[in-house]
C-alpha positions in Angstrom: 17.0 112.2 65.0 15.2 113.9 62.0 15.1 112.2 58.9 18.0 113.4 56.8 20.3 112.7 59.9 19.1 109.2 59.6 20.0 109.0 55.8 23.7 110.8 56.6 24.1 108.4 59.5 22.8 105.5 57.1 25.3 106.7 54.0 27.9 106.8 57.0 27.9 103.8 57.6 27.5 102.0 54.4 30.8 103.5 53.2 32.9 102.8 56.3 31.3 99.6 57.3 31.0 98.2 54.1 32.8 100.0 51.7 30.3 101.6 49.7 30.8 104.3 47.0 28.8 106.9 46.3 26.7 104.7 43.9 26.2 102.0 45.2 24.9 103.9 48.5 22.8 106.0 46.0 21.5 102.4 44.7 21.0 100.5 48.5 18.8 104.0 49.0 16.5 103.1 46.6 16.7 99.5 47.0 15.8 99.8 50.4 12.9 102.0 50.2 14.4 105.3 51.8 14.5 107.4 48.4 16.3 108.5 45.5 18.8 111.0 46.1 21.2 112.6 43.8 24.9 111.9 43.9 25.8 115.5 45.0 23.3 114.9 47.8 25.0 112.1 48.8 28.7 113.4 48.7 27.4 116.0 51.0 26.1 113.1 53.5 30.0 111.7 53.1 32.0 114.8 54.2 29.7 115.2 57.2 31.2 114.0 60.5 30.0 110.6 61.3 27.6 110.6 64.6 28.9 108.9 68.2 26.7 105.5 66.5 29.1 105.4 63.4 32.2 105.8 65.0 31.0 103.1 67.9 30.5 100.4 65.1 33.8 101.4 63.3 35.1 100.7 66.8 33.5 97.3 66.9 34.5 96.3 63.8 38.7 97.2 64.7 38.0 95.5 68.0 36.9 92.2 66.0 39.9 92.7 64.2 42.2 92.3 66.8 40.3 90.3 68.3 40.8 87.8 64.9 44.5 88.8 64.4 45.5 87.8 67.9 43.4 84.6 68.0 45.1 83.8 64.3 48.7 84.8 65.5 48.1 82.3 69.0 46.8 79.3 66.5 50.0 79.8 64.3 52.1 79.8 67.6 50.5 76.7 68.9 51.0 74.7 65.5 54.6 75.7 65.3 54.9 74.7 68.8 53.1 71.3 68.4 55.7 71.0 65.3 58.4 71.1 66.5 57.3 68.9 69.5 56.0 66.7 66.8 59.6 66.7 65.2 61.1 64.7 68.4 59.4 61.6 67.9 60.9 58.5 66.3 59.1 56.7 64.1 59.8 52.7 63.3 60.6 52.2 60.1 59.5 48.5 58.5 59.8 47.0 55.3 58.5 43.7 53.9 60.8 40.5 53.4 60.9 37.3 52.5 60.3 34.6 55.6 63.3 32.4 55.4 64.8 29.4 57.4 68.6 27.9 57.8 69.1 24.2 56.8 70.2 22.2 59.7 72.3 19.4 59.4 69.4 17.3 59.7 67.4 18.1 57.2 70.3 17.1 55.4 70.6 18.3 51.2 67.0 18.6 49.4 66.3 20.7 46.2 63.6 22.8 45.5 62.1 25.7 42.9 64.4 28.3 42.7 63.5 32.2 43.3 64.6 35.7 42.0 63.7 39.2 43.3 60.9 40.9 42.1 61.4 45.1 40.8 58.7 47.3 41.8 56.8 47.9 38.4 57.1 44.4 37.5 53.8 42.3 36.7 54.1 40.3 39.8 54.9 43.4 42.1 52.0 43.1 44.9 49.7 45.5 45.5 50.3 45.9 48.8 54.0 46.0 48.5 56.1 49.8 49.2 59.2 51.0 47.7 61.8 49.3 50.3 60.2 45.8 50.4 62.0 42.9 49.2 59.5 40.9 46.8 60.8 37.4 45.2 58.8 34.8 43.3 59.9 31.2 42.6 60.3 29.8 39.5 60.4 26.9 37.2 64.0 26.2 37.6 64.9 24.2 41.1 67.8 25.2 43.5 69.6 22.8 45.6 69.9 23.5 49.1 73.0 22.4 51.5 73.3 22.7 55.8 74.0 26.2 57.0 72.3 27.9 53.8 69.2 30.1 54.3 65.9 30.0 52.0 62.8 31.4 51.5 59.2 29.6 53.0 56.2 28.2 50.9 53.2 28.5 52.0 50.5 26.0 51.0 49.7 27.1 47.3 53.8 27.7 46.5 54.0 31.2 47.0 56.7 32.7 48.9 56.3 33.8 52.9 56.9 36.9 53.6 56.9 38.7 57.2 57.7 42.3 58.6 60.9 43.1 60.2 62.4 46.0 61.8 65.3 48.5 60.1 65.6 51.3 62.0 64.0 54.9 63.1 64.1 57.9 61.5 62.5 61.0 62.9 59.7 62.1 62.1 60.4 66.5 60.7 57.2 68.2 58.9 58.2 71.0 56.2 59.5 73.7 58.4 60.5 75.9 55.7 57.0 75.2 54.0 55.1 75.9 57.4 57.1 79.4 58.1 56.0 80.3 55.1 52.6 79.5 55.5 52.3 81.6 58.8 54.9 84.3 57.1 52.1 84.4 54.4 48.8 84.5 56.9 50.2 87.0 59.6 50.7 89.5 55.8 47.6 89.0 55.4 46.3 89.8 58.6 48.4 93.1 59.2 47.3 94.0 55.4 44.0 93.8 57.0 44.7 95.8 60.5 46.5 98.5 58.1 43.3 98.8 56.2 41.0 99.4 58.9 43.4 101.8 60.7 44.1 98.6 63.6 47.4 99.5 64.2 47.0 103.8 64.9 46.1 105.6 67.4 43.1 107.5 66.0 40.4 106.7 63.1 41.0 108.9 60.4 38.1 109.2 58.1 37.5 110.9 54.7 34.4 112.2 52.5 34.1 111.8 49.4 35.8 114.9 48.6 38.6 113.4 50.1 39.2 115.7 52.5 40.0 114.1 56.3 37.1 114.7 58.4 38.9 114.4 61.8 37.3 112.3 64.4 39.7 111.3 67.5 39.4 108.1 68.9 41.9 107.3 72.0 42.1 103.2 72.1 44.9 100.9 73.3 47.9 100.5 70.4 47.9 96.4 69.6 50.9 95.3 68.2 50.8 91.6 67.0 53.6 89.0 68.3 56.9 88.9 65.2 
C-alpha cells in the first residue's frame, strides 16, 4: 500500500469510525506526525471509496452494535420479568403498639398514671417510631383501673411497653408505569443509535465530503430488535 493510500485509508476511517470532519482529520494528521495536508486534499481522500479494511471495521463496529442492542433489550426483558414476579409476593405489614394487659378479677381495682397518644411530630415522638405506630406516654394525672379493662405496661423506669404486632399484607407492586417508561426511553435510545450507524439496512451507505453517496454494498443479516 503506497503512502497516500495509507493517508485515504487513515482519513477513511477517522470520519466513519469516529466521526471526524474534515478539520479535525486535517488536525489528527498533523498531530500524529503524518503531515499537513490541505482541506481540498483531504475532501478528495473522503469521496474515495473506502478500502475492504474500512468497510471490515465499519462492519465491526454495527456488529458491536447489535451485539449491545440485543444484550440491552434481553436485560430490560429479564427486569420486567423479575418485576412482575416480584409483584406476587406478600409482604407483612407491622406497626408498633403499646404492650397491654386485662385486669383479672384478682388483681382487683388499683389506680395508676394515666396515658394519652402520642402525634408523630410531637416532642416525645420516638425516633424509631413510623407513621402507623401507636405511641402513648403517661402522665402526671392517675387513672383508675377496674376487672375486665385493658392497660398499658411499665417497664422499670415508667415508660410505656410497647411490642410489634401483625395487621395484615399488602403486596408488594414496583412502578410499572415508571419502569415501562424507563425501558420505552432506553430501547429509543438504542434504535436512535442502530439508525445512526445504518444497523437496521441492508447495505452501508457512505458519503464524501461532497456529499455525494459513494456506493459500497454490504450483504449482512437484517436484525430487528424484540417490541
Amino acid at each position: 500500500m503506497s503512502k497516500r493510500e495509507q493517508r485515504v485509508t487513515r482519513a477513511l476511517k477517522w470520519h466513519y469510525l469516529d466521526n471526524d470532519d474534515v478539520e479535525a482529520i486535517q488536525r489528527r494528521f498533523e498531530e500524529t506526525g503524518h503531515g499537513s495536508f490541505a482541506k481540498s486534499t483531504i475532501r478528495k481522500y473522503l469521496n474515495e471509496e473506502p478500502s475492504d479494511e474500512v468497510i471490515r471495521m465499519i462492519e465491526e463496529e454495527h456488529a458491536n452494535a447489535r451485539l449491545q442492542i440485543a444484550e440491552r433489550e434481553e436485560r430490560m426483558w429479564q427486569r420486567a420479568r423479575e418485576a412482575e414476579d416480584e409483584a406476587t409476593e406478600d409482604v407483612p405489614i407491622k406497626r408498633v403498639v403499646p404492650q397491654t394487659k386485662y385486669c383479672s378479677g384478682d388483681q382487683g381495682v388499683f389506680r395508676m398514671p394515666a396515658w394519652e397518644f402520642v402525634d408523630p411530630g410531637d416532642d416525645d415522638w420516638p425516633e424509631w417510631a413510623e407513621e402507623g405506630d401507636v405511641i402513648i406516654r403517661f402522665i402526671a394525672a392517675e387513672r383508675t383501673v377496674e376487672p375486665g379493662d385493658e392497660y398499658p405496661l411499665q417497664a422499670f423506669d415508667g415508660s410505656p411497653k410497647f411490642t410489634t404486632e401483625f395487621v395484615g399484607l399488602k403486596r408488594d407492586e414496583p412502578d410499572f408505569d415508571g419502569e415501562r417508561a424507563a425501558r420505552m426511553e432506553q430501547s429509543q435510545h438504542l434504535q436512535a443509535k442502530g439508525n445512526a450507524l445504518g444497523v437496521y439496512k441492508d447495505r452501508v451507505e457512505l458519503s464524501g465530503s461532497d456529499g455525494k453517496p459513494i456506493e459500497v454494498t454490504v450483504s449482512r443479516e437484517r436484525y430487528e430488535p424484540d417490541e
